[in-house]
C-alpha positions in Angstrom: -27.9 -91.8 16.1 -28.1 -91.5 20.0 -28.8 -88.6 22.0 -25.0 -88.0 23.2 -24.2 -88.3 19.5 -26.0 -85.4 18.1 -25.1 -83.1 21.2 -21.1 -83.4 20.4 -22.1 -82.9 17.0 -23.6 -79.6 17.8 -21.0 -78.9 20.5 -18.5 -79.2 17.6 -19.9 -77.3 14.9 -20.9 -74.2 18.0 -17.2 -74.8 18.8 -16.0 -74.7 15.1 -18.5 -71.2 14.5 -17.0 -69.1 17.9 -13.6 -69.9 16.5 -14.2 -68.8 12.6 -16.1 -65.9 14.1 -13.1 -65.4 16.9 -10.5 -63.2 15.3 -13.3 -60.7 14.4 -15.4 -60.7 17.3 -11.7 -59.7 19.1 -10.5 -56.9 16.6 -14.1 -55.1 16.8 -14.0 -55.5 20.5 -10.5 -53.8 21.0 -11.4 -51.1 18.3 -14.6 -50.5 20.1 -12.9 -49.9 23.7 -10.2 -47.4 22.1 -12.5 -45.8 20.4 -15.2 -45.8 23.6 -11.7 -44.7 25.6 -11.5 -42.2 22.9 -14.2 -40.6 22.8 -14.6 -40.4 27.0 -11.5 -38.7 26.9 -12.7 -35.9 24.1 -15.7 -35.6 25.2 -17.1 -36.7 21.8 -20.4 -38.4 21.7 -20.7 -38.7 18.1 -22.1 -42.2 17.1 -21.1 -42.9 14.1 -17.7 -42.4 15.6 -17.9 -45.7 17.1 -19.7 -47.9 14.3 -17.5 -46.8 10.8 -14.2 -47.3 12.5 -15.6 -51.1 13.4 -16.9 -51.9 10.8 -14.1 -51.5 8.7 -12.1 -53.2 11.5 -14.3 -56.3 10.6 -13.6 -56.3 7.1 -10.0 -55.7 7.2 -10.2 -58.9 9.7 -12.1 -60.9 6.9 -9.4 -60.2 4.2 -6.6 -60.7 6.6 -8.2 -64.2 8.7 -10.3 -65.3 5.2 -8.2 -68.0 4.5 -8.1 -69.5 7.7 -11.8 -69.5 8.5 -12.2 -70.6 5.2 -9.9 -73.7 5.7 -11.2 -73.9 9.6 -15.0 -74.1 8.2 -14.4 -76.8 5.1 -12.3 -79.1 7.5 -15.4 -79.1 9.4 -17.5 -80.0 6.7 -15.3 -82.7 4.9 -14.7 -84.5 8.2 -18.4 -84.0 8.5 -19.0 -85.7 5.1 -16.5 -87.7 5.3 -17.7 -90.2 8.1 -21.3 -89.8 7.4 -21.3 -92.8 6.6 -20.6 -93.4 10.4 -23.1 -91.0 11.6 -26.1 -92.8 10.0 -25.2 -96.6 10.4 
Protein backbone atom coordinates (compact mmCIF):
# COMPACT_ATOMS: atom_id res chain seq x y z
CA UNK A 1 0.00 0.00 0.00
CA UNK A 2 1.55 3.40 -1.02
CA UNK A 3 1.39 6.60 0.61
CA UNK A 4 -1.24 8.19 -2.01
CA UNK A 5 -3.23 4.97 -1.48
CA UNK A 6 -4.10 5.28 2.12
CA UNK A 7 -4.62 9.11 1.92
CA UNK A 8 -7.67 8.67 -0.74
CA UNK A 9 -8.73 6.05 1.42
CA UNK A 10 -9.04 8.32 4.31
CA UNK A 11 -10.21 11.17 2.11
CA UNK A 12 -13.12 8.83 1.14
CA UNK A 13 -14.20 7.49 4.30
CA UNK A 14 -13.86 11.58 5.87
CA UNK A 15 -15.96 12.33 2.66
CA UNK A 16 -18.33 9.33 3.19
CA UNK A 17 -18.80 10.51 7.38
CA UNK A 18 -19.52 14.60 6.48
CA UNK A 19 -22.22 13.26 4.14
CA UNK A 20 -23.93 10.56 6.63
CA UNK A 21 -23.54 13.22 9.24
CA UNK A 22 -24.78 16.05 6.59
CA UNK A 23 -28.56 16.18 6.72
CA UNK A 24 -28.28 16.53 10.60
CA UNK A 25 -25.50 18.72 11.01
CA UNK A 26 -27.99 21.09 8.51
CA UNK A 27 -31.45 20.62 10.34
CA UNK A 28 -29.73 21.54 13.89
CA UNK A 29 -27.99 24.36 12.26
CA UNK A 30 -31.30 25.99 10.79
CA UNK A 31 -33.22 25.16 14.06
CA UNK A 32 -30.50 26.73 16.01
CA UNK A 33 -30.51 30.23 14.00
CA UNK A 34 -34.50 30.41 14.33
CA UNK A 35 -34.45 29.71 17.46
CA UNK A 36 -31.18 32.11 18.23
CA UNK A 37 -33.45 34.67 15.82
CA UNK A 38 -36.08 33.82 18.27
CA UNK A 39 -35.03 34.34 21.19
CA UNK A 40 -33.07 37.95 20.10
CA UNK A 41 -36.28 39.06 19.14
CA UNK A 42 -38.13 38.16 22.69
CA UNK A 43 -35.63 38.92 24.58
CA UNK A 44 -35.48 35.38 25.96
CA UNK A 45 -32.17 34.09 27.20
CA UNK A 46 -33.31 30.98 28.44
CA UNK A 47 -30.74 28.10 27.51
CA UNK A 48 -32.40 25.26 27.47
CA UNK A 49 -34.54 27.03 24.92
CA UNK A 50 -31.99 26.51 22.37
CA UNK A 51 -30.63 22.83 23.19
CA UNK A 52 -34.26 20.67 23.63
CA UNK A 53 -35.73 22.15 20.42
CA UNK A 54 -32.20 20.65 18.67
CA UNK A 55 -31.98 17.94 19.93
CA UNK A 56 -35.05 16.65 19.02
CA UNK A 57 -34.45 18.20 15.58
CA UNK A 58 -31.50 15.68 15.45
CA UNK A 59 -33.58 12.74 16.17
CA UNK A 60 -36.41 13.46 14.03
CA UNK A 61 -33.50 13.81 11.28
CA UNK A 62 -32.15 10.24 12.25
CA UNK A 63 -35.71 8.54 11.83
CA UNK A 64 -36.37 10.55 8.76
CA UNK A 65 -32.41 10.27 6.87
CA UNK A 66 -31.84 6.55 8.86
CA UNK A 67 -32.15 4.65 5.86
CA UNK A 68 -30.13 6.56 3.74
CA UNK A 69 -27.06 6.96 6.02
CA UNK A 70 -27.58 3.52 6.70
CA UNK A 71 -27.29 2.44 2.98
CA UNK A 72 -24.62 5.48 2.38
CA UNK A 73 -22.37 3.96 5.32
CA UNK A 74 -22.55 -0.07 4.25
CA UNK A 75 -21.92 0.90 0.53
CA UNK A 76 -18.80 2.18 1.97
CA UNK A 77 -17.92 -0.73 3.78
CA UNK A 78 -18.80 -3.45 1.20
CA UNK A 79 -16.83 -1.64 -1.56
CA UNK A 80 -14.39 -1.38 1.19
CA UNK A 81 -14.39 -5.19 1.73
CA UNK A 82 -15.07 -5.92 -1.38
CA UNK A 83 -11.65 -4.99 -3.10
CA UNK A 84 -9.58 -5.68 -0.15
CA UNK A 85 -8.23 -7.95 -1.77
CA UNK A 86 -6.86 -5.06 -4.02
CA UNK A 87 -5.81 -3.00 -1.14
CA UNK A 88 -3.37 -5.55 0.25
CA UNK A 89 -1.78 -7.19 -2.88
Amino acid sequence: MSADFVIGLAGEAVYTVLKASAPMLVLALVVGLLISVFQATTQIQEQTLAFVPKIVAVFVSIIVFGPWILNTVVDFTYRLLNNLHHYIG
